[in-house]
C-alpha positions as CSV (number, residue, x, y, z in Angstrom):
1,X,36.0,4.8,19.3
2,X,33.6,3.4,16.6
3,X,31.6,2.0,19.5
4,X,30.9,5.2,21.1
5,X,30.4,6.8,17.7
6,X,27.5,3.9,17.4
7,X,25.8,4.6,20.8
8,X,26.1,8.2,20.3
9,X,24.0,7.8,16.6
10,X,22.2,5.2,18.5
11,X,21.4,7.9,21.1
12,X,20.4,10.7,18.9
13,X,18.2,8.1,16.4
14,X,16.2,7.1,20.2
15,X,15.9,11.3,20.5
16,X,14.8,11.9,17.2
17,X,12.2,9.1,17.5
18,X,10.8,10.7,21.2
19,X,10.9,13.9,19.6
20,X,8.6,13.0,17.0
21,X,6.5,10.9,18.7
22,X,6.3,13.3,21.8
23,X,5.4,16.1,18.7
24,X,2.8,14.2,17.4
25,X,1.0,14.2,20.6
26,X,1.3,17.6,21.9
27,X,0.3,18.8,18.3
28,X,-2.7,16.8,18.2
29,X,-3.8,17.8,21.6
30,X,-2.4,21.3,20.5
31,X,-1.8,22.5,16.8
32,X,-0.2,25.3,18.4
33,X,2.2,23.7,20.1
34,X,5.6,25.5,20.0
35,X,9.1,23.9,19.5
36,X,9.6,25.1,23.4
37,X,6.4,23.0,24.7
38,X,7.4,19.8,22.5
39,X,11.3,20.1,24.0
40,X,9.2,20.3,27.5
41,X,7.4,17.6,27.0
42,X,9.7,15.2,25.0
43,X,12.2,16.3,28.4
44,X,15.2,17.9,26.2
45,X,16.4,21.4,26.0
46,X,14.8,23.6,22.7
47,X,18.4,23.0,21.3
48,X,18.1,19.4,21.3
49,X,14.8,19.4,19.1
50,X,16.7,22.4,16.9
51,X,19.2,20.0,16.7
52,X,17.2,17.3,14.5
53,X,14.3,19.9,13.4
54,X,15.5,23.3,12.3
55,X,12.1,24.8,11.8
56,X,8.8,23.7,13.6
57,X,7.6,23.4,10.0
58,X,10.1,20.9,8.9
59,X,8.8,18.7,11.9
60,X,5.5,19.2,10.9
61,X,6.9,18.0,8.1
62,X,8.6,14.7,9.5
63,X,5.4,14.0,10.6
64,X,3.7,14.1,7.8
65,X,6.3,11.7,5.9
66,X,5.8,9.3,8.7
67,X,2.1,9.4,8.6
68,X,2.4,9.2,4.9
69,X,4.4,5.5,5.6
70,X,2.5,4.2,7.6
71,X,-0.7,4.6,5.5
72,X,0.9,3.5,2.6
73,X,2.3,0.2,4.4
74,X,-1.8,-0.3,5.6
75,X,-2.9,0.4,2.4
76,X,-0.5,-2.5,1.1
77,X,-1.5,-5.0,3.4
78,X,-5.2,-4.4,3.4
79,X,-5.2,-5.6,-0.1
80,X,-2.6,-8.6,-0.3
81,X,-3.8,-11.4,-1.4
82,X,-7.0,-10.4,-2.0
83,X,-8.4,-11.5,-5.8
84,X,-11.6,-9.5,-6.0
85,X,-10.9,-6.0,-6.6
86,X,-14.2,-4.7,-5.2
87,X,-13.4,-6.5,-1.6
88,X,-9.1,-5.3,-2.1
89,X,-10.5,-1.7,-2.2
90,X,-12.9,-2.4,0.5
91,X,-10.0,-4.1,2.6
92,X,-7.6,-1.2,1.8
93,X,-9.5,1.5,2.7
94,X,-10.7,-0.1,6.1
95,X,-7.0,-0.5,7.0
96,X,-6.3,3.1,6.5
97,X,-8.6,4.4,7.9
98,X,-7.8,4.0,11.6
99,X,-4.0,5.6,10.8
100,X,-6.3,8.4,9.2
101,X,-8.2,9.1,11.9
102,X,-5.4,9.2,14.4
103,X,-3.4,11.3,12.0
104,X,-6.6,13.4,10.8
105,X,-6.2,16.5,13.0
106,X,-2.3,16.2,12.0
107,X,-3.2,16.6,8.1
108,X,-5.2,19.4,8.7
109,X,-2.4,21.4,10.8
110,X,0.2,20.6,8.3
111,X,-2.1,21.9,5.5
112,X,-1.3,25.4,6.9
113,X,2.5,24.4,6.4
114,X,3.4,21.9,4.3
115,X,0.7,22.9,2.0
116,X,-1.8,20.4,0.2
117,X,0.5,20.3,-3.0
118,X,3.4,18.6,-0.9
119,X,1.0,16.3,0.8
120,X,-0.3,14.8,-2.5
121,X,2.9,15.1,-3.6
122,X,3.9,12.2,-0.9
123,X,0.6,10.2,-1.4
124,X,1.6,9.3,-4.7
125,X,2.7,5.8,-4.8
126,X,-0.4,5.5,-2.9
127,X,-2.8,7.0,-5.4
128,X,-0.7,5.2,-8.0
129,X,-1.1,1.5,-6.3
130,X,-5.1,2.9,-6.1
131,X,-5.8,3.4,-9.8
132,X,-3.8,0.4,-10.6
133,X,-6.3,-1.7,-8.4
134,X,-9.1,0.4,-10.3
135,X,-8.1,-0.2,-13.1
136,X,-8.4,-4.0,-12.9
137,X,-11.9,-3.9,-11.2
138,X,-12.8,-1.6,-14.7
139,X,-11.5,-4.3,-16.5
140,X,-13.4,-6.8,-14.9
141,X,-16.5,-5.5,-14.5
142,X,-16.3,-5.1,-10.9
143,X,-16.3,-1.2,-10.7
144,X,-17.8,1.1,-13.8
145,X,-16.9,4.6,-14.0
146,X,-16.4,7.1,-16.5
147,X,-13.6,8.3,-15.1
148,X,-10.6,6.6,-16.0
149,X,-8.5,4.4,-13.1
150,X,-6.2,7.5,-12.3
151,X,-8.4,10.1,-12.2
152,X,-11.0,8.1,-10.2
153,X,-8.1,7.6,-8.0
154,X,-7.8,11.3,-7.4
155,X,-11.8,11.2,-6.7
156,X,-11.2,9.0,-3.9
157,X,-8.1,10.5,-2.4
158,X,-10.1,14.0,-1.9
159,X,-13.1,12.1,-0.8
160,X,-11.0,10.5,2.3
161,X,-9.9,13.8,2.4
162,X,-13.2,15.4,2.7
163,X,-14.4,12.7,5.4
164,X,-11.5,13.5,7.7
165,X,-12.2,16.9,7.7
166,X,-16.0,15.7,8.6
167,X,-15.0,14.4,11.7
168,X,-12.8,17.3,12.2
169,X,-15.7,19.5,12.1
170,X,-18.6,16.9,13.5
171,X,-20.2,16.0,10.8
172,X,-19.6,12.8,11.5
173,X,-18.9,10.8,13.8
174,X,-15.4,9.0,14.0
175,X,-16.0,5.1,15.0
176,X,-18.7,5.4,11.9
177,X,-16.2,6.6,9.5
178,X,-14.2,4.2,8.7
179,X,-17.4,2.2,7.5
180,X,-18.8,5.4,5.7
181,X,-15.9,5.9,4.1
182,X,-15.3,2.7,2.2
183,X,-18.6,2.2,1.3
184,X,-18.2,5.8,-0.4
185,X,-15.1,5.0,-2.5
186,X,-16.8,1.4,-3.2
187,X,-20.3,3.1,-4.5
188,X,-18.2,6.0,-6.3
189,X,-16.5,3.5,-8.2
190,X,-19.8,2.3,-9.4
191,X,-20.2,-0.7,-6.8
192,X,-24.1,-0.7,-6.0
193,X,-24.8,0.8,-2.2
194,X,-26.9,-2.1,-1.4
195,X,-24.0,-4.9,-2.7
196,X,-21.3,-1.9,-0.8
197,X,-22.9,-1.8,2.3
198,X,-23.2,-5.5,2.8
199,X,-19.4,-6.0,1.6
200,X,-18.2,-3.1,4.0
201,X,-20.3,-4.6,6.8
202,X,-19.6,-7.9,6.0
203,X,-15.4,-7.1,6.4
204,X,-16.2,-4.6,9.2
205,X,-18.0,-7.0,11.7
């Protein structure tokens, strides 16, 4: 009996995960997508999705907390072991920003749903990790700002912000913006634009 009850959860966890991965898709190829077309396309009856979504925004949702993860786990890694805090902020926002790209046209669909509040709302260990990096390249000279490390840390979360929606509109092209977008939050944290550039291309190449 236990057995079954584990391949039954084991079942429904290898659902859940198609459903959402099968969401993301259709959402990003259409933000209109209805609960019907993602239970087509995922190959399970609307039920099924009902089942572990009860509301196309709670999805939405899901999706967002996943997206939210894995930028988080990026943003981590970019910077491990890295001493200089100029280059760790460099590092960090290079290694977001593919997820942020691929997720770009998913932030601005949930924005209609999930609103912006509950988005920042998730990004803040992020944001939080972010000033704390900040705030040790103030207090080594690296970065100068008069802004203090957690409100410059806000700056830099609506400039990202800002670029995505760039590319959303084609302002800018998307293989340049992960580039653009680093050397940005390096030059707004008072990095020079010559000594950015060179770091961002440098770390890019």
């Amino acid at each position: 009996m236990a057995a079954m009850t584990t391949g039954n959860a084991t079942r429904a966890d290898a659902n859940r995960r198609r459903i959402l991965d099968v969401a993301l898709a259709e959402l990003l190829r259409d933000p209109d997508a209805s609960m019907d077309q993602i239970a087509r396309a995922a190959g399970v009856v609307r039920r099924t999705v009902y089942g572990h979504f009860p509301s196309r925004e709670a999805l939405i949702s899901t999706l967002v907390d996943d997206a939210v993860l894995t930028l988080a786990q990026a943003h981590a890694a970019g910077r491990e072991g890295v001493a200089d805090p100029a280059e760790a902020l460099a590092r960090s926002v290079l290694a977001i920003w593919p997820i942020a790209d691929r997720y770009r046209l998913l932030v601005a669909l949930a924005q209609r749903t999930v609103t912006m509040r509950g988005i920042r709302e998730r990004l803040a260990p992020v944001r939080s990790n972010c000033a704390d990096l900040l705030q040790l390249g103030l207090d080594q000279g690296a970065f100068s700002s008069p802004l203090p490390a957690a409100a410059l840390a806000h700056v830099h979360e609506q400039v990202l912000f800002a670029l995505m929606e760039a590319v959303n509109d084609g302002l800018l092209a998307a293989p340049e913006a992960g580039r653009s977008a680093a050397v940005t939050v390096l030059t707004s944290a008072g990095v020079p634009a010559s000594l950015a550039g060179a770091l961002v291309s440098r770390l890019a190449a």
